[in-house]
ZAMARGU-4260 file (C-alpha; in steps of 0.2 Angstrom, whole numbers, plus 5000, padded with zeros to 4 digits):
<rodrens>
0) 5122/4904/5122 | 5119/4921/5113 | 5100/4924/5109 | 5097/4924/5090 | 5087/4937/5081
5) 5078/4932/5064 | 5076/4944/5051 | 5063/4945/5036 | 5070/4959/5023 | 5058/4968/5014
10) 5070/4976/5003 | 5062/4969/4987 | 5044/4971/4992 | 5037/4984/5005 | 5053/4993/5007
15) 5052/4997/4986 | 5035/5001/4989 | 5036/5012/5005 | 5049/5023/4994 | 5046/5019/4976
20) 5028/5017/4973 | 5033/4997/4967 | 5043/5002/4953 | 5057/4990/4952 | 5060/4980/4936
25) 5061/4961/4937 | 5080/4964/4928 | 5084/4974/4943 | 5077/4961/4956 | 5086/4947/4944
30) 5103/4955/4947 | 5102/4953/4966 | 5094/4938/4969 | 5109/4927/4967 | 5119/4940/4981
35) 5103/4934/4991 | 5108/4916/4991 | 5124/4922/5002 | 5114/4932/5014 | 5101/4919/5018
40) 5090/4930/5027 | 5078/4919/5038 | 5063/4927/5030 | 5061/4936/5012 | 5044/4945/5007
45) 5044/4949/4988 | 5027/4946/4983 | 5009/4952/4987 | 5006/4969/4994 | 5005/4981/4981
50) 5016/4968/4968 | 5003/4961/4959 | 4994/4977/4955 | 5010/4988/4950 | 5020/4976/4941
55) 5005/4974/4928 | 4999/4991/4930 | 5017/5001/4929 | 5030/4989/4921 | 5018/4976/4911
60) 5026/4962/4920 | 5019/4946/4927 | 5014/4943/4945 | 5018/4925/4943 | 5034/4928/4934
65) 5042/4939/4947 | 5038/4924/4962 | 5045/4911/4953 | 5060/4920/4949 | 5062/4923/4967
70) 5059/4906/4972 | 5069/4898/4957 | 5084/4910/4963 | 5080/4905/4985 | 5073/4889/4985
75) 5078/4878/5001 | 5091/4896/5007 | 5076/4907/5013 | 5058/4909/5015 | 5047/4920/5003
80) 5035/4928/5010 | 5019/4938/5004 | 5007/4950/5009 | 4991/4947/5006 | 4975/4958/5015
85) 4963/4943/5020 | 4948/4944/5013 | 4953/4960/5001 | 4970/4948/4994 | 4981/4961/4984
90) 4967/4969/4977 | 4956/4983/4984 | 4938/4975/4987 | 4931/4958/4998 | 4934/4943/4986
95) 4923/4926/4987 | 4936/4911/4996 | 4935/4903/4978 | 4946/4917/4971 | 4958/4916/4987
100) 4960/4899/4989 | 4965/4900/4969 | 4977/4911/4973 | 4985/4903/4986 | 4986/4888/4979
105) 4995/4893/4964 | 5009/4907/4975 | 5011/4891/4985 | 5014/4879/4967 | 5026/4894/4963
110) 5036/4893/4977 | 5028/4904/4992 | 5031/4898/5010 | 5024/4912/5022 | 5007/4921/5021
115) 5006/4937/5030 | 4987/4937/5032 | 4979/4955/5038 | 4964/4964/5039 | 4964/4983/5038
120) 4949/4980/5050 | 4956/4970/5063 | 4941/4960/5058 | 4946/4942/5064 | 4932/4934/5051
125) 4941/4943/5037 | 4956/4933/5039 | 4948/4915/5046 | 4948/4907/5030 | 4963/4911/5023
130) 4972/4904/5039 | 4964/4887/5036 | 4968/4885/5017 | 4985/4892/5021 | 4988/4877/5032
135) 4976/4867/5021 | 4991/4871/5007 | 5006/4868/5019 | 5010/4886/5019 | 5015/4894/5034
140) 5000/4908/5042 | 5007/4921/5047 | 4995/4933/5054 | 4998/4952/5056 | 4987/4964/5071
145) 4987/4980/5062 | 4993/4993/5075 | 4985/5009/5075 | 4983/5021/5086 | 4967/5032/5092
150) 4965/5050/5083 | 4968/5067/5090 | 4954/5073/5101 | 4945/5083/5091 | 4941/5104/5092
155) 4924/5108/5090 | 4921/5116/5076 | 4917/5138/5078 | 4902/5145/5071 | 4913/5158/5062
160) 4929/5153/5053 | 4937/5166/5041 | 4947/5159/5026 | 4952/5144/5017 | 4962/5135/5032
165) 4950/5139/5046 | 4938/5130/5035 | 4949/5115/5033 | 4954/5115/5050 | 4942/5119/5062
170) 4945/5130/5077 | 4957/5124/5090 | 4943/5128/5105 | 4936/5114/5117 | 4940/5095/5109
175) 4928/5082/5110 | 4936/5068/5121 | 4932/5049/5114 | 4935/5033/5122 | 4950/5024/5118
180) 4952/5010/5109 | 4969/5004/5104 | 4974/4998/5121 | 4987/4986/5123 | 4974/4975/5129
185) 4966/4975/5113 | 4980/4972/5102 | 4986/4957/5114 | 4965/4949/5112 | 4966/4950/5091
190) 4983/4943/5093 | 4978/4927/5105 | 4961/4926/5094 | 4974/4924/5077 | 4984/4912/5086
195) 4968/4900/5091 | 4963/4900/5073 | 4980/4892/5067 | 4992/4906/5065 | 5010/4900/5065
200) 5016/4916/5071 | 5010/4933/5073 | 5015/4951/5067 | 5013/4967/5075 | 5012/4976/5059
205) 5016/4995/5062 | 5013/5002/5044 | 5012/5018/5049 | 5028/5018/5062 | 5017/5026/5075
210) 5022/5013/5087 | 5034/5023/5099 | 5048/5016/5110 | 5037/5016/5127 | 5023/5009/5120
215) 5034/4995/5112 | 5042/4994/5130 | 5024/4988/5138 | 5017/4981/5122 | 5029/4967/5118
220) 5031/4960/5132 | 5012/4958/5135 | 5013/4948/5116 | 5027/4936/5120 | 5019/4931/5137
225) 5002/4929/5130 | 5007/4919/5114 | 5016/4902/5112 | 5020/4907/5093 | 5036/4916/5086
230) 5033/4937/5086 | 5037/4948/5071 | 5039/4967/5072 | 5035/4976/5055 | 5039/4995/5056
235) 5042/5010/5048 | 5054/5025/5050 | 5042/5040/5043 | 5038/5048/5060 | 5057/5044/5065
240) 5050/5030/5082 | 5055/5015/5068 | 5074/5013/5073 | 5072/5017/5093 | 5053/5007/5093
245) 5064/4992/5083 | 5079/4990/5096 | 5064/4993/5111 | 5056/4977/5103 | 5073/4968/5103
250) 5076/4970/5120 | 5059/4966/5124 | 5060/4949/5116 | 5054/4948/5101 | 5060/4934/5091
255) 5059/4943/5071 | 5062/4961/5066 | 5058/4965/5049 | 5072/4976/5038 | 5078/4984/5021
260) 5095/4985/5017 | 5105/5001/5017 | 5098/5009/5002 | 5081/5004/5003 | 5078/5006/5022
265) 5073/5021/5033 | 5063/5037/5025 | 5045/5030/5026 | 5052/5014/5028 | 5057/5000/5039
270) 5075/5001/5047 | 5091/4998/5039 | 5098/4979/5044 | 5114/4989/5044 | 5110/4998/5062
275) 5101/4985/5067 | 5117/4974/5066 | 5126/4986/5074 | 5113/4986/5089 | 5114/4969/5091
280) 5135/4966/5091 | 5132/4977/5105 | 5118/4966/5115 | 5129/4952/5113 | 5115/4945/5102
285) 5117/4936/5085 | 5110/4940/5071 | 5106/4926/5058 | 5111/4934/5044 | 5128/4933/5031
290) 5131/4951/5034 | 5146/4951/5020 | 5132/4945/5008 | 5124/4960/5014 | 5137/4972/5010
295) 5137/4963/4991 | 5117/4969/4990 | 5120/4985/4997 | 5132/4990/4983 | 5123/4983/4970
300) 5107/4993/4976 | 5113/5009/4971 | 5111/5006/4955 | 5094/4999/4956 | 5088/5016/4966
305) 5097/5026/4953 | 5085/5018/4942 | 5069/5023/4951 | 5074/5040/4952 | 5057/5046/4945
310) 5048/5039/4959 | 5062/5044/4972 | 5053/5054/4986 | 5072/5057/4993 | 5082/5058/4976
315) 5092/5073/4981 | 5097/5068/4998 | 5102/5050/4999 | 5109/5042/5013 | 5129/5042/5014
320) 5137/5026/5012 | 5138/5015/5024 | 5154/5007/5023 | 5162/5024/5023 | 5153/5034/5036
325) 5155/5014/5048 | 5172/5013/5044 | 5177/5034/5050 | 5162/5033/5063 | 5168/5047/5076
330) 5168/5042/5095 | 5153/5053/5098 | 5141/5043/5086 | 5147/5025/5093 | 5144/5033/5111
335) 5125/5036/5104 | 5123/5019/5101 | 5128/5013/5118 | 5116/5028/5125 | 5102/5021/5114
340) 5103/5005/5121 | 5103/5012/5139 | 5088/5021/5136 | 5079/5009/5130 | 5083/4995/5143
345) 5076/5011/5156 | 5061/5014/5145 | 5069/5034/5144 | 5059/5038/5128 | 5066/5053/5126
350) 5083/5050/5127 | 5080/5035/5116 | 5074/5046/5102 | 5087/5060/5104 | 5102/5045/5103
355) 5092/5037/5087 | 5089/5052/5077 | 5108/5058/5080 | 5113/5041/5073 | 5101/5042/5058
360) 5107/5062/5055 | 5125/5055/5054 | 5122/5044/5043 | 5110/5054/5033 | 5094/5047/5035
365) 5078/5058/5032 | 5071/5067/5047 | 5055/5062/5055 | 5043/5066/5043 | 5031/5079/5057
370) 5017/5080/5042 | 5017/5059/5042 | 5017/5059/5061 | 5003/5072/5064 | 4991/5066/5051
375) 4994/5044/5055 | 4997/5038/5041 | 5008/5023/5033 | 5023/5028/5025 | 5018/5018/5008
380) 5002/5027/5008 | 5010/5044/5009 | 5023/5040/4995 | 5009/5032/4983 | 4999/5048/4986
385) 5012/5058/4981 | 5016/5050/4965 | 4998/5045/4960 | 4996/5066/4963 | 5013/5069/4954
390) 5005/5059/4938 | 4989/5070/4939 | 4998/5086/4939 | 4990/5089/4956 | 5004/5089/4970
395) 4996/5106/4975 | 4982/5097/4984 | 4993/5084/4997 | 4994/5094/5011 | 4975/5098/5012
400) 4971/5081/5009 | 4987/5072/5023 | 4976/5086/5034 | 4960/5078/5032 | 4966/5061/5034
405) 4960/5059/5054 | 4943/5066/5048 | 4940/5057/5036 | 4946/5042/5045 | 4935/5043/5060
410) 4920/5045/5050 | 4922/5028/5043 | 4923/5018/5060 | 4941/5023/5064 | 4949/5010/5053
415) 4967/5008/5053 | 4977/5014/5039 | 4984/5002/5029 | 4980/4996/5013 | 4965/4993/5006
420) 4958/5006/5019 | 4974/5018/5018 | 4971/5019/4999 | 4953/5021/5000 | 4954/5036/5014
425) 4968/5044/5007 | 4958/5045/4990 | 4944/5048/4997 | 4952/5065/5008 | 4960/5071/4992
430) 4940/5071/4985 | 4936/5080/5002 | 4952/5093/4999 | 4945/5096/4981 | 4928/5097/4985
435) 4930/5112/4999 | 4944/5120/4986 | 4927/5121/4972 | 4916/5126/4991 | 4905/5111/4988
440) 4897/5102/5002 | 4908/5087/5010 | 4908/5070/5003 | 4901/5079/4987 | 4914/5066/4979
445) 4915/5047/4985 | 4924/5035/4978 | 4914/5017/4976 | 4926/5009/4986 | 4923/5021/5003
450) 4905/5018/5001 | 4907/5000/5000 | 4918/5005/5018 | 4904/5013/5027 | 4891/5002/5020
455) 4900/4988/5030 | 4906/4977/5015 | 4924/4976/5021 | 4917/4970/5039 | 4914/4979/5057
460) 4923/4992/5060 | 4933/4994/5075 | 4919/5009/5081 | 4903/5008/5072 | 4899/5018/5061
465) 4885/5032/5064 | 4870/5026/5055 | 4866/5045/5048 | 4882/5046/5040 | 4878/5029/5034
470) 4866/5034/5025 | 4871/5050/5019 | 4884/5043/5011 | 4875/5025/5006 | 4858/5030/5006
475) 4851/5018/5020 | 4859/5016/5038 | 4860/5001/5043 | 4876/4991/5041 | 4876/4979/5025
480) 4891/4965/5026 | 4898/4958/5007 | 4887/4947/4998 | 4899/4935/4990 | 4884/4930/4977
485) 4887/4949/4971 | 4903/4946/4964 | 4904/4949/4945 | 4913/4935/4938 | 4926/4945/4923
490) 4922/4940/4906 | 4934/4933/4896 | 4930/4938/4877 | 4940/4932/4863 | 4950/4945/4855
495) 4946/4943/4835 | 4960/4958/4831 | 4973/4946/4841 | 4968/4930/4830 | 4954/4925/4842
500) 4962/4920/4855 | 4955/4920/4873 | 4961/4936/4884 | 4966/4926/4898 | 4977/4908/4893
505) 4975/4899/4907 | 4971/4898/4925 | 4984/4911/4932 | 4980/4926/4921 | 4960/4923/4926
510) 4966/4924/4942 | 4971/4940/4939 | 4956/4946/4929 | 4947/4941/4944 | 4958/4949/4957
515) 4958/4967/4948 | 4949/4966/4930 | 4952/4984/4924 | 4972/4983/4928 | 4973/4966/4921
520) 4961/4969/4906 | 4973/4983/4901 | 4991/4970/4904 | 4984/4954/4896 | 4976/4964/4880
525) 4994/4969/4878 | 5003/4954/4879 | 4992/4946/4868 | 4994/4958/4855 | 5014/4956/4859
530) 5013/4939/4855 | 4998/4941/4841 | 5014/4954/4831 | 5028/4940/4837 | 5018/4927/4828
535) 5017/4938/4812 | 5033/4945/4812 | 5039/4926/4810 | 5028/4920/4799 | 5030/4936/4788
540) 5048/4940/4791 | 5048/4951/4775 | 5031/4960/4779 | 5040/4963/4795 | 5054/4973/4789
545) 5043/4984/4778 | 5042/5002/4785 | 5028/5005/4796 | 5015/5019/4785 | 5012/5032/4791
550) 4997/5035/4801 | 4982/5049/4792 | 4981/5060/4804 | 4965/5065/4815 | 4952/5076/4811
555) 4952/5090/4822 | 4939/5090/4834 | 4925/5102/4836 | 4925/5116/4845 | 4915/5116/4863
560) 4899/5126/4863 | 4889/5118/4875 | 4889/5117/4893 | 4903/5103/4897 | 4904/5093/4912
565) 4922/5091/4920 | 4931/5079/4930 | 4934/5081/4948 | 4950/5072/4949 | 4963/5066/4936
570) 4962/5046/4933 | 4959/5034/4919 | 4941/5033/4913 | 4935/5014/4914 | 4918/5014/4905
575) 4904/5026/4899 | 4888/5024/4906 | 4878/5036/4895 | 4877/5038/4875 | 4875/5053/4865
580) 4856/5059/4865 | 4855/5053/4881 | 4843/5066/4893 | 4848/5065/4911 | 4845/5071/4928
585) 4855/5078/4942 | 4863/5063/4950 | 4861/5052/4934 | 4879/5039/4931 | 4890/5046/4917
590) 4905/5039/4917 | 4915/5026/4930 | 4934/5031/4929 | 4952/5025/4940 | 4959/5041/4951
595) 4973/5033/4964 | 4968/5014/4960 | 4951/5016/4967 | 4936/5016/4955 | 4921/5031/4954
600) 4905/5033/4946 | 4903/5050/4942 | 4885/5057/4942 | 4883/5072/4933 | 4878/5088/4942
605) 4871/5097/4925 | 4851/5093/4918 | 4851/5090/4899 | 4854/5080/4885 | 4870/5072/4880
610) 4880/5081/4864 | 4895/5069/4865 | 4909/5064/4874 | 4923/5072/4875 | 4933/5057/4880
615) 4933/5035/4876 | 4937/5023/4889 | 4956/5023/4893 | 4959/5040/4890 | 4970/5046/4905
620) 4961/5062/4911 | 4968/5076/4921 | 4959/5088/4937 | 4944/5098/4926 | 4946/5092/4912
625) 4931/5093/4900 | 4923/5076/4900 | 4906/5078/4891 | 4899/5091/4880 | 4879/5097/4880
630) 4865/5102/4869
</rodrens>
């Protein structure tokens, strides 16, 4: 009997998100779901990860409304599947286990089957309790190890550099040599740990794709005999090991390979099922999927990535059509395959990798991505950095911030990358990138959520953290775990210019204020004035059709004369923290604004009194923009 390989498409989740930035539209998602009934894949995620955030943030659509189109549409044909970041959820800070268990209780009432429970820590009391009220809930816990890998050695730094780059980069002289830590051995313990806790089954979650053939070769193998649980391999194509790593872990065992599908897949990231089919026609191994059902998505899915051209990292160069480019596949491309496979049983990396990338470049996949690869970090993060740049009109800095990545990264304990500690390095690099541009001491710039990092309130990082860099950046060293009594319950005011009715409705859309109150502040506020100007419109249909009047328009605003105050980064301003008249000190709180979804106090490096400011909470800001004027 021909071994059967199960497969959990991401198409609809993290494959939009590793090359969209989790733009689609539920009309989009609406049109395919029914084709998805055909496929009936074993496993489909489409919810959590960066879903709950980007859909309000981005599209002002509902959380809860796209999972239970989904499970409407896929009930009793396939699994849906979430992300969720243990004790973080699908935000970006710890949460107390009332707000999880809330959550998970209402994604399982609305149709969710699997959990995907990780900790960008690895830390296994980050994800303890969301394993039992998983199971409480008769979900299924599936638990991810976050692979990661140990960073370059290091050069010591020269007492002379010349020039912007040696100053970024360091000289290339003696490298400091550290321990390793991302063993095999230690990703095979946090996997047997998950598993004792209650896990169902067990992902090695590859978000970055640094997981290369040879080390899936030794690594999976040493999973599947040291667990009784089903395995999942999650990867990514960015550094071009995704396609080569994904067939290794086939022919090593592994019972689940995750997938997009044609127009969603490779890039930054996972695979396309597409060559993975082909693969396993050749293995003799069937894959238990309605690949005709497939081809019915794949055509439809051009139009849906036609409509998120503006968040296309790849617009320009998409890959050739499959049905095509399959159908006249020349002899010397088929033979690839065969050589692939070869290589892989032999554990002939190289050969391996020069027979997958022949077969991507045939069928016009993106190169490995050697900027992705050198600086480690997940494909997602790398295209969310790019358009949350792109939006602040500060592109110019990527490439100074990708190369301080590892830096910034080994500072804070040497966490993996992946969300929420992909989010909060990589925005906390670009502050480091801009803070040598303007010649300013390191870490001049913290966001609130790295601080929160190195103070130890996402848990124990995999090294500890050196207690002098603690508290330079915290201002004490020693470690301080999250205090779940310090979570600030969001308020929910009545809204009197909406007919007084509550913000939140009901016990969903608190969830939400609770899980990211700024984003969700911003989404409810304007649903309820939607349904506040629906209510009118039909109670006053002929007030209605009046023409609108026209608006008086605003006074011009003074001119500056004072010393003004400018933001470091582009973002959205959250609240001010000062008033007008207000004397303050160096290091005094001015303002707290939003710059790539992680929130900043900015303390003010001018002495004086307030004149005014020159900006109101929601205001979207750009780099240096003026933010306050002085006496």
């Amino acid at each position: 009997m021909a071994k059967v390989l199960q497969i959990r498409d991401l198409t609809l989740r993290d494959g939009q998100q590793s090359l969209f930035a989790t733009r689609m539209k539920q009309e989009n998602i609406d049109k395919l779901l029914p084709l998805y009934r055909e496929a009936k894949f074993y496993i489909m995620e489409v919810w959590g990860g960066a879903v709950p955030d980007s859909v309000m943030r981005y599209l002002g659509e509902s959380p809860w409304d796209r999972l239970r189109a989904c499970s409407k549409e896929m009930k009793g044909i396939s699994l849906l599947s979430a992300l969720s970041r243990g004790r973080n959820l699908f935000g970006y800070v710890p949460y107390p286990d009332y707000v999880l268990e809330g959550f998970y209780k209402k994604a399982i009432e609305n149709g969710l089957n699997v959990m995907r429970i990780f900790d960008a820590l690895n830390d296994i009391d980050n994800i303890k309790e969301s394993v039992k009220m998983i199971n409480a809930l008769d979900g299924i816990a599936d638990t991810a190890v976050c692979y990661t890998v140990d960073p370059k050695d290091e050069p010591v730094e020269a007492p002379k550099k010349k020039g912007f780059f040696a100053k970024l980069f360091g000289s290339k002289e003696t490298p400091v040599v550290h321990e390793k830590i991302f063993t095999d051995e230690y990703f095979v313990n946090k996997a047997k740990e998950m598993e004792s806790l209650g896990a169902k089954m067990i992902t090695l979650k590859d978000m970055a794709g640094l997981v290369n053939p040879s080390r899936i070769f030794s690594l999976m193998p040493k999973l599947k005999q040291a667990l009784k649980v089903p395995v999942d391999f999650h990867t990514h194509c960015t550094p071009g090991y995704g396609l080569a790593s994904v067939l290794t872990a086939i022919i090593k065992g592994v019972d689940i390979v995750d997938t997009n599908i044609w127009w969603f897949g490779g890039g930054s990231a996972a695979p396309a099922i597409e060559l993975v089919w082909i693969f396993c026609q050749k293995l003799g191994i069937e894959m238990a999927v309605n690949m005709d059902a497939v081809a019915k998505i794949r055509k439809e899915l051009v139009e849906a990535r036609r409509a998120l051209a503006d968040f296309d990292l790849n617009k320009d160069k998409w890959p050739n059509d499959f049905d095509e480019y399959y159908a006249k596949m020349p002899a010397e491309i088929n033979a690839e395959f065969d050589r692939a496979i070869e290589a892989a049983t032999e554990n002939n990396e190289a050969a391996l990798l020069d027979a997958c990338h022949k077969i991507e470049a045939y069928f016009g996949f993106p190169k490995p991505n050697e900027l992705v690869k050198n600086a480690e970090v997940p494909g997602g993060m790398y295209s969310n950095m790019v358009a949350n740049l792109r939006a602040l009109k500060a592109e110019d800095v990527l490439d100074e911030a990708m190369a301080l990545i590892p830096k910034v990264r080994r500072d804070a304990g040497l966490v993996p990358l992946v969300t929420p500690t992909s989010q909060i390095v990589g925005s906390q690099a670009v502050a480091l990138a801009l803070d040598r541009r303007k010649g300013a001491a390191d870490y001049s710039n913290k966001n609130n959520q790295f601080i929160s990092l190195v103070k130890g309130e996402y848990g124990h990082t995999p090294v500890a953290i050196d207690p002098a860099f603690r508290e330079q950046i915290t201002g004490v060293a020693e470690e301080r775990p999250y205090d779940t009594s310090s979570f600030r319950e969001p308020n929910n005011p009545e809204l009197p210019e909406f007919g007084g009715v509550k913000l939140a409705q009901d016990e969903e859309e608190f969830l939400l204020l609770e899980l990211l109150p700024s984003v969700a502040n911003t989404f409810l506020k304007n649903k309820r004035k939607a349904e506040f100007e629906a209510k009118q419109a039909a109670n006053n249909p002929a007030e209605a059709e009046k023409a609108p009047e026209a608006k008086a328009e605003a006074a011009p605003q003074e001119e500056i004369t004072g010393r003004v105050f400018c933001a470091p980064m582009g973002g959205t301003i959250i609240e001010l923290l000062a008033k007008p008249g207000q004397t303050v000190k160096m290091g005094d709180l001015l303002l707290v604004y939003e710059a790539m979804k992680m929130e900043n106090d900015l303390a003010t490096d001018i002495e004086g009194t307030i004149k005014r400011f020159l900006v109101k909470e929601g205001d979207v800001i750009a780099t240096n923009q003026p933010l306050v004027e002085f006496e």
